[in-house]
C-alpha positions as CSV (number, residue, x, y, z in Angstrom):
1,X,96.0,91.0,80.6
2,X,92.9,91.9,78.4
3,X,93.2,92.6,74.9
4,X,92.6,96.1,75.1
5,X,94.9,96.6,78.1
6,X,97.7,95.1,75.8
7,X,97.2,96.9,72.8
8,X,97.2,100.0,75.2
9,X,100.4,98.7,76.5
10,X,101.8,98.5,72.8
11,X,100.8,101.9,72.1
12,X,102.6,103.1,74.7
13,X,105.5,101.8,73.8
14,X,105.8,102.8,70.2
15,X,105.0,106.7,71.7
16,X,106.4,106.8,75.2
17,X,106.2,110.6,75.4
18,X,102.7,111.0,74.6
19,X,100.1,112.3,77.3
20,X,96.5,111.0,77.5
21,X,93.5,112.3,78.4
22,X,90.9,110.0,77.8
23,X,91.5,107.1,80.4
24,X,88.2,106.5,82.0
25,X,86.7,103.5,79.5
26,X,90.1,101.0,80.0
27,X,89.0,102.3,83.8
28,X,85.1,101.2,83.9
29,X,85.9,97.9,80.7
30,X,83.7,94.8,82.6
31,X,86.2,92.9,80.8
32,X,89.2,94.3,82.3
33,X,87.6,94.5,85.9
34,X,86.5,90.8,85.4
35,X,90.1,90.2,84.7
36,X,90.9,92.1,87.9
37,X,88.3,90.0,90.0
38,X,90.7,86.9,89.2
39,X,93.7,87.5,89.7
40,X,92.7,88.4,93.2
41,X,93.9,85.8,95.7
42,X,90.8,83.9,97.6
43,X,92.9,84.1,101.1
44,X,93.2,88.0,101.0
45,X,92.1,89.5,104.9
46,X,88.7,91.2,104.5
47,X,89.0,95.1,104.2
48,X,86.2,97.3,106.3
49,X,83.3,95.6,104.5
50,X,84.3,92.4,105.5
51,X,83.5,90.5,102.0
52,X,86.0,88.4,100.3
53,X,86.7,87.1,97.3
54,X,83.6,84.3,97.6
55,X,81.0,86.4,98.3
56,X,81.3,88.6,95.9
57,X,81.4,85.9,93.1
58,X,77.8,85.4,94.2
59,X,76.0,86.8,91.0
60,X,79.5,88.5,89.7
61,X,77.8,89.6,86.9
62,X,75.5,91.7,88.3
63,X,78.1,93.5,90.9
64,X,81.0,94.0,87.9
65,X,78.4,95.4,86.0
66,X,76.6,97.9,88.7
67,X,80.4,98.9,89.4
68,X,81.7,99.9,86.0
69,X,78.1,102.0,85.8
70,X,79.4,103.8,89.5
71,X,82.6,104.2,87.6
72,X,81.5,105.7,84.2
73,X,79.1,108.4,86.9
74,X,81.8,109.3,89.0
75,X,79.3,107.7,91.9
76,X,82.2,105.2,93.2
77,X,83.2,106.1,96.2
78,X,86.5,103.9,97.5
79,X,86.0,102.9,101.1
80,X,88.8,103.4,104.1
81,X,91.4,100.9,104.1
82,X,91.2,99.1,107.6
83,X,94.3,99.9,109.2
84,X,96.2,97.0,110.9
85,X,100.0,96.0,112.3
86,X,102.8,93.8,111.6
87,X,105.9,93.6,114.0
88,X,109.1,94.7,112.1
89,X,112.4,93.2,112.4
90,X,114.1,96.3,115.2
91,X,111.0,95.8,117.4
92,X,108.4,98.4,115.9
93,X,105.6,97.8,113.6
94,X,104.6,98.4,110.6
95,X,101.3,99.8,109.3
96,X,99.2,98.2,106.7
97,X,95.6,99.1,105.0
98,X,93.6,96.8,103.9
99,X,91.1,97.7,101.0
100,X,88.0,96.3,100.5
101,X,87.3,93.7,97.8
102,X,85.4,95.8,95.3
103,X,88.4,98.8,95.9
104,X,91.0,95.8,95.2
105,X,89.7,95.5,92.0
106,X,89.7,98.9,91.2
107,X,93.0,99.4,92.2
108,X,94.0,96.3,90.3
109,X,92.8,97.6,87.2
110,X,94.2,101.5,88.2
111,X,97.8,100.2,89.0
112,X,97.4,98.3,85.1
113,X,97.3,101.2,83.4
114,X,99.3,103.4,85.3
115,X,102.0,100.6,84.6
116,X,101.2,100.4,81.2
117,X,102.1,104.3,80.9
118,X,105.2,104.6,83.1
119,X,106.8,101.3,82.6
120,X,108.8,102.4,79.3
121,X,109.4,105.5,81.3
122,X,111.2,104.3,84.3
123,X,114.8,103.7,84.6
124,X,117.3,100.9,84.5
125,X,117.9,101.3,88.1
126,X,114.9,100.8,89.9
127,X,114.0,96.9,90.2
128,X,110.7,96.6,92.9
129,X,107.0,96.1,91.7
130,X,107.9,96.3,87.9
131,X,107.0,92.9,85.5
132,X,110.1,90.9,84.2
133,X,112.1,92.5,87.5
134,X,112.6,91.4,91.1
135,X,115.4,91.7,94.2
136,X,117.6,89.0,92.9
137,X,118.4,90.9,89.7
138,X,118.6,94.2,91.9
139,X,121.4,91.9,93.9
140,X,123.3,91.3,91.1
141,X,123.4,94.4,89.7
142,X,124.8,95.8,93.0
143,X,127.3,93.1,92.8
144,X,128.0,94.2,88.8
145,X,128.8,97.5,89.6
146,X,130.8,97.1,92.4
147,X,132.7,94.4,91.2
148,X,132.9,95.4,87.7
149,X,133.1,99.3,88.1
150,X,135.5,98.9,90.7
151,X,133.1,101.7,93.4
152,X,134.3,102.1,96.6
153,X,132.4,104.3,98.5
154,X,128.7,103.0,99.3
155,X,125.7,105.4,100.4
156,X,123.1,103.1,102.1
157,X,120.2,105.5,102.8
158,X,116.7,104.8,104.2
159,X,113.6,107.3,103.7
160,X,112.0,108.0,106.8
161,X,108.2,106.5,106.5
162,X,108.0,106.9,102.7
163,X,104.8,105.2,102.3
164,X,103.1,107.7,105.1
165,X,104.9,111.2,103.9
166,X,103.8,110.8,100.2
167,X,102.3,114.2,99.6
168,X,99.7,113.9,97.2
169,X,100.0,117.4,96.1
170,X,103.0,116.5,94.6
171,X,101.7,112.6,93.6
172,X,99.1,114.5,91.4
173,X,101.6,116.7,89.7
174,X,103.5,113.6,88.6
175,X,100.7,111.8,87.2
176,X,99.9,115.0,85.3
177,X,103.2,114.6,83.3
178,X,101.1,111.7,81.4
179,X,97.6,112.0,82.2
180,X,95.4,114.8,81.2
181,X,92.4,112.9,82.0
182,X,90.2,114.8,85.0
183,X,87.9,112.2,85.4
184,X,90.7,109.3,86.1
185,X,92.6,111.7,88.3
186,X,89.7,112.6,90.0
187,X,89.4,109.0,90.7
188,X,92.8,108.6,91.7
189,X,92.6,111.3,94.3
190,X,89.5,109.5,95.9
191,X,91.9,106.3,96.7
192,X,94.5,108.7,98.1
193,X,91.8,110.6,100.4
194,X,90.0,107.5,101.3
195,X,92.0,107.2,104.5
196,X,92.3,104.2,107.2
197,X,89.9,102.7,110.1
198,X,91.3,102.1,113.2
199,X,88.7,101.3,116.0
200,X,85.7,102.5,114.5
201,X,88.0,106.0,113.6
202,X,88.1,106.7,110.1
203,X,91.6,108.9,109.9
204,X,92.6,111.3,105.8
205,X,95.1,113.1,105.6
206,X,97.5,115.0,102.6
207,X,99.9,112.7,103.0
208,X,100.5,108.8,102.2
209,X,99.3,105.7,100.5
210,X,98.7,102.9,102.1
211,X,100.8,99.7,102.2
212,X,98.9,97.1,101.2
213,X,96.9,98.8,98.8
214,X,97.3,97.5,95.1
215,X,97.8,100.7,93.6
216,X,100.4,101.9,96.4
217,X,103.4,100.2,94.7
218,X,103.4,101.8,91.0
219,X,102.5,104.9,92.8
220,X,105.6,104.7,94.9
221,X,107.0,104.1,91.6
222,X,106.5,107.1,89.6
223,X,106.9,109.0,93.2
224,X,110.4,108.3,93.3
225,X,111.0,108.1,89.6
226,X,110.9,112.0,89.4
227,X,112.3,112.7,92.8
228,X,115.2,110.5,93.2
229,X,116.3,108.2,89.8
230,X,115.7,111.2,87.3
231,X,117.3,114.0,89.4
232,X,120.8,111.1,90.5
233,X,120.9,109.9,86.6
234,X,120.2,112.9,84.5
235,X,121.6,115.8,87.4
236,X,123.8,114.5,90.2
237,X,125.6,111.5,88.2
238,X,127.1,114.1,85.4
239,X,128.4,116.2,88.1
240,X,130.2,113.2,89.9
241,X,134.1,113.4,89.0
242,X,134.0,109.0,89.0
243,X,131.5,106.5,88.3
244,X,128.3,106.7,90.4
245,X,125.3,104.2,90.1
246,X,122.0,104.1,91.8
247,X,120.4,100.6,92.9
248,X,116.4,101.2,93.9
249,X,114.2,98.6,95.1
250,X,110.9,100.2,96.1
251,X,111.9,102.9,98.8
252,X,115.2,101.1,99.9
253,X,118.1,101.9,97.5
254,X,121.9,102.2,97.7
255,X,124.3,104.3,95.8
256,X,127.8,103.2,94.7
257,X,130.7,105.8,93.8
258,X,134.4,105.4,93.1
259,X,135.1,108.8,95.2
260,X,134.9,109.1,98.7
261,X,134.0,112.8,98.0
262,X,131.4,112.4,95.7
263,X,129.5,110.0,98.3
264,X,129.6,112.4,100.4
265,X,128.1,114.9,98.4
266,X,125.1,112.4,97.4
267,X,124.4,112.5,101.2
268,X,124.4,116.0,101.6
269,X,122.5,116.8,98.1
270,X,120.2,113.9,98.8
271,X,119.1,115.1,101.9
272,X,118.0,118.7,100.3
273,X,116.0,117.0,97.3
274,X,114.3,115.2,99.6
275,X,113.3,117.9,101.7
276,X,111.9,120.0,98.2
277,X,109.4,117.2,98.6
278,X,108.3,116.7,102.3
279,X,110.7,113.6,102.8
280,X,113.5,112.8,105.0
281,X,116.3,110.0,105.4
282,X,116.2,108.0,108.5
283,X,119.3,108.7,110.1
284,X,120.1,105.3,112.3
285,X,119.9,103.5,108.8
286,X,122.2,105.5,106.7
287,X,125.6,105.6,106.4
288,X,128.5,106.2,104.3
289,X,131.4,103.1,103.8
290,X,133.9,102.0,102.2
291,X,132.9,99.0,100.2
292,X,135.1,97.5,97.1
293,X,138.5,95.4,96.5
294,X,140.4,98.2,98.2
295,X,138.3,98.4,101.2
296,X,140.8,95.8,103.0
297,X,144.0,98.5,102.6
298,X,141.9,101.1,103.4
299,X,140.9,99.4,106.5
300,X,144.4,98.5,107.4
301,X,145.7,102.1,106.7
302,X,142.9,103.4,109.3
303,X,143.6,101.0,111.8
304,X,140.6,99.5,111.2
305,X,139.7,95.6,112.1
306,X,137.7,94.6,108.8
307,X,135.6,96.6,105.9
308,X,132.1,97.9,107.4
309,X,128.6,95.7,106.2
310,X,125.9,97.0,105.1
311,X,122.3,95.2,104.8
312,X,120.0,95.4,101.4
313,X,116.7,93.2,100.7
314,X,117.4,91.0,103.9
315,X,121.1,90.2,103.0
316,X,124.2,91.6,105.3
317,X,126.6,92.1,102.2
318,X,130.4,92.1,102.9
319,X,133.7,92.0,101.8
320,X,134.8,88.2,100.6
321,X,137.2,86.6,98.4
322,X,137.1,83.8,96.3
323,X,139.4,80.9,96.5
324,X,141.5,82.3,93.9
325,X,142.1,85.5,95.6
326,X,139.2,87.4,93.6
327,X,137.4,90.3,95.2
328,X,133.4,89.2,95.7
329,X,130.4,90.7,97.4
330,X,129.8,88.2,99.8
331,X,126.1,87.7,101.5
332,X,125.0,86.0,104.1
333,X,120.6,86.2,105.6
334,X,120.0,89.5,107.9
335,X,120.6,88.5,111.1
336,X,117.9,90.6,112.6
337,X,115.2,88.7,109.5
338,X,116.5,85.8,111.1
339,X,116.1,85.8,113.9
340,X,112.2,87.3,113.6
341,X,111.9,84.1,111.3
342,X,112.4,82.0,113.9
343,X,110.4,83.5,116.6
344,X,107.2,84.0,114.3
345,X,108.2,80.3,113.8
346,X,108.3,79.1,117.6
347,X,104.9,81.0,118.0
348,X,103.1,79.3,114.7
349,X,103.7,75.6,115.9
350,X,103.1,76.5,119.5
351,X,99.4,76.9,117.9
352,X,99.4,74.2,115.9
353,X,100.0,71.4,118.2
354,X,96.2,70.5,118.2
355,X,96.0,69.5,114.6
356,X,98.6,67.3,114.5
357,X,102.0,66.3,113.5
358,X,101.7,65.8,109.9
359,X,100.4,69.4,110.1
360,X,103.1,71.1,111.3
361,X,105.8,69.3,109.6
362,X,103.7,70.3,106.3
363,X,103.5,73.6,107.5
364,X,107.8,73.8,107.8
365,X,108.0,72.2,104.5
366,X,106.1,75.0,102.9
367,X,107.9,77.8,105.3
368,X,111.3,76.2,104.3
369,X,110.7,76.1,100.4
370,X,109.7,79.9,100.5
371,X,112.8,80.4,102.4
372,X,115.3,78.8,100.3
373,X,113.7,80.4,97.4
374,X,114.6,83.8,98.6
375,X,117.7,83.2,100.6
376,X,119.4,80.6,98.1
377,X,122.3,82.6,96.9
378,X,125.2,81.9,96.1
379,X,127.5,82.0,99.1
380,X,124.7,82.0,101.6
381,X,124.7,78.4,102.3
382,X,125.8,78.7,105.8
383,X,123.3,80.6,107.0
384,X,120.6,78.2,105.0
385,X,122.0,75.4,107.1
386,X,121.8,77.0,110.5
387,X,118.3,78.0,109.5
388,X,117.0,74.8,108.6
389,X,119.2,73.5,111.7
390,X,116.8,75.9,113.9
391,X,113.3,75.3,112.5
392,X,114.5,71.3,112.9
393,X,115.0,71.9,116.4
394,X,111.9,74.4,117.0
395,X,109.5,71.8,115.3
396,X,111.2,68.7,117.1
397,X,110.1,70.7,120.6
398,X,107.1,71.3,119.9
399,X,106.2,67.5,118.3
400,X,107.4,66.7,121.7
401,X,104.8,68.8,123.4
402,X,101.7,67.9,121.9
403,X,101.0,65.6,125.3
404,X,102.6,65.2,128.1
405,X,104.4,62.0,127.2
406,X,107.2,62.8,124.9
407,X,106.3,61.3,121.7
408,X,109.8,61.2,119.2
409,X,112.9,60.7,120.1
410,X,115.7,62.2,117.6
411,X,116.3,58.7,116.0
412,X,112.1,58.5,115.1
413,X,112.4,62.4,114.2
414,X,115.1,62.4,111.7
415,X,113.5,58.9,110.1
416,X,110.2,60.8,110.0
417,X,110.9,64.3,109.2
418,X,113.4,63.5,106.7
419,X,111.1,63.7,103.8
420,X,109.7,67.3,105.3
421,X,112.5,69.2,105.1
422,X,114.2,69.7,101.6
423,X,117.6,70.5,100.8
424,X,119.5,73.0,101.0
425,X,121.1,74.5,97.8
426,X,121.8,77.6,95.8
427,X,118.7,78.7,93.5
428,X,120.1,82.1,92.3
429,X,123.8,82.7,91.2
430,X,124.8,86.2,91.9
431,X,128.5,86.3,91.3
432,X,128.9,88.4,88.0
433,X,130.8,86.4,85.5
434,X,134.6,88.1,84.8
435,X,134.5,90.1,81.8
């Protein structure tokens, strides 16, 4: 962070009310877009233009400079993301933009000082893209409040294509809360109409932003700041006859209440405000269920065979106990993330048998460190160790089919591979500790 982006940041804080209108220099600062040319990652797939971060450090100077003078003259012009898919865990896929290097910086710098602003501004609950915050701390505050504030009744909702029904109409009003700068808004507007290429087609439209965009997430941000955490903390939560509490990471949020009947009316009230704003809940992936230390009698009482599960972040969360007889949250890895894992997996070293077996068993070191980062929690060791039990097996078939002699034997494999694979332990305790 530049100088003047913190001092901005400082300001902010010490008036968080205060609207601005004169934006446009932290916008076009060469030092705060030569800040933004670094932190970009060398590796980043090339946008429409096809440059990356190499060949635009040839003469740097000159190119930061010529575009904080397109800037200042209104003559940038961002150009179409290029549009491109990801398989998603249930089979579909998932569609990302790519920006182009020189919009990545822009963005980069935008998504600083739209940050800056709103970052004092947004609420306790919402955890995704914000500095200091990230999904294991959402985690534990879900357990918190339903251990702690004793909810029973979960709402786990799902926004029907949030990142491609963002109206801007509505974006734009937001951002005029704060901003009363024409000039930056005018530039913001650009990114959202800039659009996508797919196959040569350059697509706009009034709706969206991007994923995959660096701007897209504080966007999202301040999106569903006013729609849903304002309107459930300051409207919906005072009307609630028990305890109600909102966990939002990103787009993907769950609610937790101590009455079955006000759950039912988050649904049904949720489902209107949504609509005031062009947006929709995706039915297959919401649900209302009874989720707490009296789940187990409630189940009983309804004939049922165990408390429902629900999934958030890439954990399946359920009912546990501890050894004491406490009620927990319990969480074990997505079955459905798993299971993707693993075939992405099978289909990486498949490709890499031709450069070697150091190579690969590098390449599942790497894979399984990531992993255990994410999915170490506390009471997921289970599904760790049948993880790491699969990739050993995927990578100890494919060793074995670099040639057509086999080449290891499971006594060689463990003696080699040993070293490769680290071990599996808990990085992040989630249990809340008993007041």
């Amino acid at each position: 962070m530049t100088t003047k982006m913190a001092r901005f940041t400082q300001r902010v804080r010490e008036n968080p009310r205060r609207q601005y209108n004169a934006l446009m220099g932290m916008l076009f600062d060469p030092e705060g877009l030569n800040a933004s040319f670094e932190r970009q990652a060398a590796n980043k797939a090339p946008g429409v233009d096809g440059m990356r971060k190499a060949d635009y450090a040839e003469g740097l100077s000159s190119h930061l400079a010529d575009l904080s003078v397109r800037l200042r003259r209104l003559g940038y012009r961002p150009k179409p993301a290029r549009r491109v898919f990801i398989p998603k865990a249930n089979g579909g896929q998932r569609a990302l933009g790519v920006p182009s290097f020189e919009d990545r910086i822009v963005q980069d710098q935008l998504s600083q000082i739209l940050q800056g602003i709103w970052e004092p501004e947004f609420r306790d609950c919402s955890y995704g893209f914000r500095p200091g915050r990230n999904a294991h701390q959402a985690l534990r505050r879900l357990a918190e409040v339903v251990t702690r504030e004793r909810t029973q009744w979960i709402v786990e909702a799902d926004i029907k294509g949030f990142f491609d029904n963002v109206t801007h109409e509505h974006l734009m009003r937001f951002l005029a809360h704060r901003i009363n700068d024409p000039i930056f808004l005018r530039i913001t507007r650009r990114f959202l109409k800039a659009g996508v290429m797919e196959d040569g087609m350059v697509t706009t439209s009034e709706h969206g932003t991007p994923q995959g965009g660096l701007a897209s997430p504080v966007l999202a941000n301040i999106y569903l700041h006013y729609v849903l955490d304002l309107w459930f903390e300051k409207r919906f939560a005072k009307s609630c006859k028990g305890a109600a509490h909102l966990v939002r990471y990103a787009d993907d949020f769950v609610a937790c209440f101590q009455n079955e009947a006000d759950a039912r009316q988050f649904l049904e009230e949720l489902t209107e405000r949504l609509a005031q704003f062009d947006l929709e809940v995706e039915p297959t992936k919401t649900a209302i269920l009874c989720f707490g230390d009296m789940a187990p009698a409630f189940c009983k009482r309804e004939g049922l065979r165990r408390p429902q599960t629900f999934n958030f972040l890439g954990f399946t969360h359920f009912v546990a106990r501890s050894r004491s007889g406490r009620f927990l949250v319990g969480r074990k890895t997505q079955g459905e993330r798993m299971r993707k894992k693993l075939r992405e997996m099978n289909v990486r070293l498949a490709h890499m048998r031709t450069q070697g077996g150091k190579a690969m068993m590098e390449y599942v070191r790497r894979h399984l460190q990531g992993h255990l980062q994410y999915y170490g929690v506390s009471g997921n060791s289970r599904s760790l160790r049948q993880y790491v039990h699969k990739i050993r097996r995927i990578l100890f078939k494919w060793i074995n089919r670099r040639s057509q002699r086999r080449s290891a034997t499971w006594a060689t494999f463990d003696k080699t591979v040993a070293r490769y694979i680290p071990p599996v332990r808990i990085v992040h305790n989630l249990y809340p500790s008993p007041r």
